[in-house]
C-alpha positions as CSV (number, residue, x, y, z in Angstrom):
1,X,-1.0,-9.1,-2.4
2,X,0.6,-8.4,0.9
3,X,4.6,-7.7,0.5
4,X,7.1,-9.5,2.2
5,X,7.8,-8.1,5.6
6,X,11.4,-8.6,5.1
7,X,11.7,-6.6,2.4
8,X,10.1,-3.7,4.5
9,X,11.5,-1.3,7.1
10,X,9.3,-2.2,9.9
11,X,7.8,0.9,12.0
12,X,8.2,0.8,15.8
13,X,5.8,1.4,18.2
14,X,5.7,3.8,21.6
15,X,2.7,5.0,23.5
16,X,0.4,4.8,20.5
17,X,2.8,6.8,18.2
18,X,3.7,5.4,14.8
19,X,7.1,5.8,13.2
20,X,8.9,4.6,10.2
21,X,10.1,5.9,6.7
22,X,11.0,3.2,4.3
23,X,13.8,5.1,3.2
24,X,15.7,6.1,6.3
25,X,15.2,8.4,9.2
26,X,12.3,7.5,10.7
27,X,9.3,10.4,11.9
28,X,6.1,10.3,14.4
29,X,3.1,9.3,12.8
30,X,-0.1,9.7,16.2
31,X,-3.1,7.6,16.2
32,X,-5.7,7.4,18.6
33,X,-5.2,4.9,21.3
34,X,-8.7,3.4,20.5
35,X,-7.7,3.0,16.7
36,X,-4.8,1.2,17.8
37,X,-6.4,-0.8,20.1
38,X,-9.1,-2.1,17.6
39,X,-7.0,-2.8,15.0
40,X,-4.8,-5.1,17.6
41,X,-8.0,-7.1,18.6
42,X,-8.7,-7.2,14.5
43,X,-5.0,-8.3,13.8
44,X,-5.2,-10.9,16.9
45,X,-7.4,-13.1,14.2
46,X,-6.1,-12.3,11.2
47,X,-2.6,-14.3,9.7
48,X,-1.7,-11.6,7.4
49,X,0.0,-9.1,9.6
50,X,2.0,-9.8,12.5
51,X,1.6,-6.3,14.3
52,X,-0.5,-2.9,13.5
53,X,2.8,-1.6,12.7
54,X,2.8,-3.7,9.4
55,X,-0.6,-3.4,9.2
56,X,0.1,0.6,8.6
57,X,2.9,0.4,7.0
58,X,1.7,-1.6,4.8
59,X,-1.6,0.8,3.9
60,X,0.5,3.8,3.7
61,X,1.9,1.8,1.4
62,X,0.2,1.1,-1.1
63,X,-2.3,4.8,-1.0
64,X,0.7,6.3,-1.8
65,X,1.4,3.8,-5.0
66,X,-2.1,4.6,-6.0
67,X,-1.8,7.8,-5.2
68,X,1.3,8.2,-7.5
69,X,-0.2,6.2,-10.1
70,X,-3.1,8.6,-10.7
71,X,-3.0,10.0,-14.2
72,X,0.1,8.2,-15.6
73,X,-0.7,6.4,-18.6
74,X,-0.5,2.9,-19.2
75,X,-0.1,2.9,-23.0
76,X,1.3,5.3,-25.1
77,X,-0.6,6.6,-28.1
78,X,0.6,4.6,-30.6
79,X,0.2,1.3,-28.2
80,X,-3.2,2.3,-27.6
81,X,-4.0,2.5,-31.3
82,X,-2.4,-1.3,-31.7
83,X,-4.7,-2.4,-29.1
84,X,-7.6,-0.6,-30.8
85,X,-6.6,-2.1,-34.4
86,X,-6.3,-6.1,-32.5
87,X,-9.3,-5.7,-31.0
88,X,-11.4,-4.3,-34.0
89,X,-9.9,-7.3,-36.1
90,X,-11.2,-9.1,-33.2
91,X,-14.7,-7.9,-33.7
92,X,-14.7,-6.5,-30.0
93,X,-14.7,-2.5,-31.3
């Protein structure tokens, strides 16, 4: 699901150097030129984005939610077990 953009802190753009920080003060982020460039021919024919600045913000985005994510757990124990009792009385386990 693509977020709203509006509810984002869109990153500028100035020779081929990324910036942004959705939380304030913004810092460089460098790309190559070519990597810009294809991802602005890409962009030019796709609705979702409206610039390569989204378009990285937006996948920055979300590797660090994964990122983040990683080894949390869903369930607690006991939920788990409640899951593993439904499903048994389920016949699924």
């Amino acid at each position: 699901m693509i977020p709203d953009p509006l509810d984002r802190n869109i990153l500028k753009l100035r020779d081929g150097t990324l910036t942004g920080d959705a939380m304030g003060e913004k810092v460089p982020i460098e790309i190559s030129k070519d990597l810009y460039e294809r991802l602005k021919k890409a962009l030019s024919n796709y609705e979702g984005f409206n610039s390569v600045e989204e378009l990285v913000e937006f996948v920055l985005n979300e590797f660090v939610s994964e990122v983040s994510e990683e080894g949390q757990e869903i369930y607690s124990p006991e939920e788990e077990e409640e899951i593993k009792k439904r499903l048994r009385s389920l016949g699924y386990l």
